[in-house]
C-alpha positions in Angstrom: 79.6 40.1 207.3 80.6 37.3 204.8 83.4 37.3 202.5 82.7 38.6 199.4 82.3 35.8 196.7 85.0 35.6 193.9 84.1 37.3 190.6 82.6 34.9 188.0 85.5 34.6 185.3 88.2 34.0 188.4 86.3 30.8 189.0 85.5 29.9 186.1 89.2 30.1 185.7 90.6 27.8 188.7 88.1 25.1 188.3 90.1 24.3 184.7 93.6 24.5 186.7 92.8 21.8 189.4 91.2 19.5 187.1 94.5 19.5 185.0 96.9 19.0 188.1 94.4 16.1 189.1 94.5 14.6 185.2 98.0 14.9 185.3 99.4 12.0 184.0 103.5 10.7 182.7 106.0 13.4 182.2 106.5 13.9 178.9 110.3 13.1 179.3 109.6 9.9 180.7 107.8 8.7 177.5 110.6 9.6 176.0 113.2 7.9 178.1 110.8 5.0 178.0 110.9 4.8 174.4 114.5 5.1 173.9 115.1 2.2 176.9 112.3 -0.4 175.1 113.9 0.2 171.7 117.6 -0.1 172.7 116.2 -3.4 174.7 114.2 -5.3 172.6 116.6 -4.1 169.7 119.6 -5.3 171.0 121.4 -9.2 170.4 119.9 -10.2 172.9 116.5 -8.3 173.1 114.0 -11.4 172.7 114.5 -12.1 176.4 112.8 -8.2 177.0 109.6 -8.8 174.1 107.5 -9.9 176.3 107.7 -7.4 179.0 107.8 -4.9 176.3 104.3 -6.0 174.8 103.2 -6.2 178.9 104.3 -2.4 179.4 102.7 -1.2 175.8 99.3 -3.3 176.5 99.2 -1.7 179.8 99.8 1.6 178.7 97.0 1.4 176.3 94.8 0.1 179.1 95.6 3.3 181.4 94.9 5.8 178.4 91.5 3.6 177.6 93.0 3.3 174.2 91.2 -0.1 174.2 91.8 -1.2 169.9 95.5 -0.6 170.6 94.8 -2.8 173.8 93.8 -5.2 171.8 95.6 -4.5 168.7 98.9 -5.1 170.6 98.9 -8.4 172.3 97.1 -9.9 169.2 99.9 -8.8 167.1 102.0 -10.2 169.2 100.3 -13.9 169.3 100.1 -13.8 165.6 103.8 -13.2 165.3 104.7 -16.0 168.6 102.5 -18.6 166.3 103.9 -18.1 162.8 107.5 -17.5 164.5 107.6 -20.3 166.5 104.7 -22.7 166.9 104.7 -23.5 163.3 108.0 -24.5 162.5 107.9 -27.2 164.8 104.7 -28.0 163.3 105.0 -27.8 159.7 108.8 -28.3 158.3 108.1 -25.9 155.0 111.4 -23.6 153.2 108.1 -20.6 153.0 106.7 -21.3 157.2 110.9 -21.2 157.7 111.0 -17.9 156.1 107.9 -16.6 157.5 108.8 -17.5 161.0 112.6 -15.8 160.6 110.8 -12.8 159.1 108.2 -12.7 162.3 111.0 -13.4 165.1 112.4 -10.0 164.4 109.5 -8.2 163.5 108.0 -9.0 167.0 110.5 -7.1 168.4 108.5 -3.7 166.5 105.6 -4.7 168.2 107.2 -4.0 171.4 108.9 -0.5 170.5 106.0 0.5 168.2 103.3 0.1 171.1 105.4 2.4 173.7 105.9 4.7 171.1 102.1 5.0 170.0 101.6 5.8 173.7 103.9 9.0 173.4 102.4 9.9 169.8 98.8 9.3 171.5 99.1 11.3 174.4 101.7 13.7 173.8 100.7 16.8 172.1 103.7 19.4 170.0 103.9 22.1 173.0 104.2 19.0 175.8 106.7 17.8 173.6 108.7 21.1 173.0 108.5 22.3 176.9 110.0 18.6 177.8 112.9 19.4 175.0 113.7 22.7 176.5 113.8 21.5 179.7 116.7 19.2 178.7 118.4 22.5 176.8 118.6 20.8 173.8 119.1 22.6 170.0 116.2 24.2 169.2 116.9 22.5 165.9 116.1 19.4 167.5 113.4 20.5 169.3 111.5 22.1 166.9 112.1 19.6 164.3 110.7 16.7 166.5 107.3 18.5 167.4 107.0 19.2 164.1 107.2 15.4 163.4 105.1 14.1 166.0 102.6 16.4 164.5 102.6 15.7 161.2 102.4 11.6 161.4 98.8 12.1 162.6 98.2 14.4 159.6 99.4 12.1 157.4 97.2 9.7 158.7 93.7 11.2 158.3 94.9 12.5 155.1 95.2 8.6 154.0 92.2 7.8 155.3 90.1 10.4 152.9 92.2 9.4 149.9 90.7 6.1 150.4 87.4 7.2 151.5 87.6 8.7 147.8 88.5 5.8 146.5 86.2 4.1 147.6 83.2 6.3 146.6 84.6 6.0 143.0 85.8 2.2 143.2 88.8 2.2 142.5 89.9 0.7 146.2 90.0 -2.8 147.1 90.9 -6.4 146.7 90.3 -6.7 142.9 91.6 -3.5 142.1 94.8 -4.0 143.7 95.5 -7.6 142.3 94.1 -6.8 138.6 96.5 -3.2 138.4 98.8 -3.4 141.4 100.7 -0.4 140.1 97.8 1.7 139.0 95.9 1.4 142.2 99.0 2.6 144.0 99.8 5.2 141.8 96.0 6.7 142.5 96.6 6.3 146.1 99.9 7.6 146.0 100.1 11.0 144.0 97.2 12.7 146.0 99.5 11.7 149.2 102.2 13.3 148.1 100.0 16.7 147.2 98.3 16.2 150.7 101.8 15.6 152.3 102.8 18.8 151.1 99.9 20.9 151.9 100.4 19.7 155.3 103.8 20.3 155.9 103.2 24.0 155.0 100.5 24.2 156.8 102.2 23.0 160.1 105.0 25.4 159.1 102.8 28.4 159.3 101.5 27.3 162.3 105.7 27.0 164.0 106.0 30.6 162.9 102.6 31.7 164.3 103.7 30.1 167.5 106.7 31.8 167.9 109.2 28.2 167.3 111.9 30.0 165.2 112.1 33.3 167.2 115.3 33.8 169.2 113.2 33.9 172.3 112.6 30.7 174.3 109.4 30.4 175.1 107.5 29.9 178.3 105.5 26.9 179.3 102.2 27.4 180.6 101.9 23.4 181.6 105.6 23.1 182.6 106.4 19.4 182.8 107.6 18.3 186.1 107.9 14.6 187.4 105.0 12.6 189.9 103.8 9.9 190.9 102.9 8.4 187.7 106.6 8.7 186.8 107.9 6.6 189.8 105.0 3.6 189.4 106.6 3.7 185.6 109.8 3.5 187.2 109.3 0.7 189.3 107.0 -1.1 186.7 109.9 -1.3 184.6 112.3 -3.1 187.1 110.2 -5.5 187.6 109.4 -6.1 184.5 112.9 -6.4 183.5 113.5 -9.0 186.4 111.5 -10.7 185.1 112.3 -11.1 181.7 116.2 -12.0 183.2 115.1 -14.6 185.8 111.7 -16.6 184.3 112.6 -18.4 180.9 111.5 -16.5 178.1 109.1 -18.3 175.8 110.6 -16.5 172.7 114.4 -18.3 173.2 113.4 -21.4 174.9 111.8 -22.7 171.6 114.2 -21.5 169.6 116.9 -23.2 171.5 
């Protein structure tokens, strides 16, 4: 005799559980260790030397999570910023291109931290986020405070995009309107924000007591994170990385030496 065949809903239920175990990708704690290290690198005296490797790790990031305008959107940035920082003032001799270029040689340094971070704010939901926090036992204060966050940027977000969808439709968004009534145009753009801002923050706070997030029991993970292989090619990625950035000369302070 054969053995009997597993009930429908049983495999419809594994099937799901595999295929997340085999999409598995960073731990959510080390996005956020990798975000903390970048930052306090690249923000530090002497962060120009780690820019570059920064921009490297972000584009690459991007490239793994087929985000492929913040690919693109990264390493252009970046150029922009090199040419106006340095390129032109050796070019040009102007007070503005000097002012411009001292204005661009620290603002590259966001471009770095801003495109690791948009890789933990892109693939990162609130419940990853809060299961990571617990596992490191810290305040719930803390925890709860910071999923709320990385939730509501993205809110934010797609709320300004429909305010100036609507502005559009009615005209009152654009080049002319913003030069002929700077203040005016803002002001349109701004007050619905602030309503929209509001409604979403009470919306997302219904949604942290539906969940349970301010009950005095801790709650358990159904996706618990845990560390892989992804985590250890991170790992060594960003030694050599930061070899590099110590022992090849550094575009970013040989010109500016």
């Amino acid at each position: 005799m054969s053995a009997p065949a597993l009930p429908d809903g049983q495999a419809q239920v594994a099937a799901p559980v595999s295929i997340d175990v085999a999409r598995r990708g960073l731990d959510p704690r080390s996005k956020i260790l990798l975000v903390l290290i970048v930052s306090l690198a690249v923000m530090s005296p002497g962060g120009l030397v780690f820019v570059p490797a920064g921009i490297v790790l972000a584009t690459g990031l991007a490239v793994a999570d087929r985000a492929w305008s913040r690919a693109v959107t990264i390493p252009v940035t970046g150029a922009i910023m090199y040419l106006f920082g340095w390129v032109f003032p050796l070019v040009w001799a102007n007070p503005v291109v000097t002012v411009v270029a001292i204005g661009c040689g620290y603002l590259i340094r966001f471009v770095a931290a801003f495109g690791v971070g948009a890789h933990l704010i892109a693939t990162t939901s609130p419940t990853q986020l809060s299961a990571a926090l617990r596992a490191w036992h810290l305040p719930r204060a803390l925890s709860v405070t910071l999923a709320v966050m990385l939730r509501f940027f993205p809110v934010v977000a797609t709320e300004s995009a429909a305010v100036l969808d609507a502005m559009r439709l009615r005209g009152l968004a654009g080049a002319t309107g913003l030069t002929q009534h700077p203040i005016l145009t803002m002001e349109r753009f701004t007050v619905p924000m602030i309503a929209a801002s509001l409604r979403a923050s009470e919306d997302l706070s219904a949604s942290a007591i539906l969940r349970g997030l301010g009950s005095r029991r801790t709650p358990v993970a159904l996706d618990p994170p845990r560390f892989g292989w992804p985590d250890l090619l991170l790992a060594l990625a960003l030694i050599v990385l930061a070899a590099a950035s110590l022992l090849l000369p550094s575009p970013l302070t040989t010109v500016i030496a």
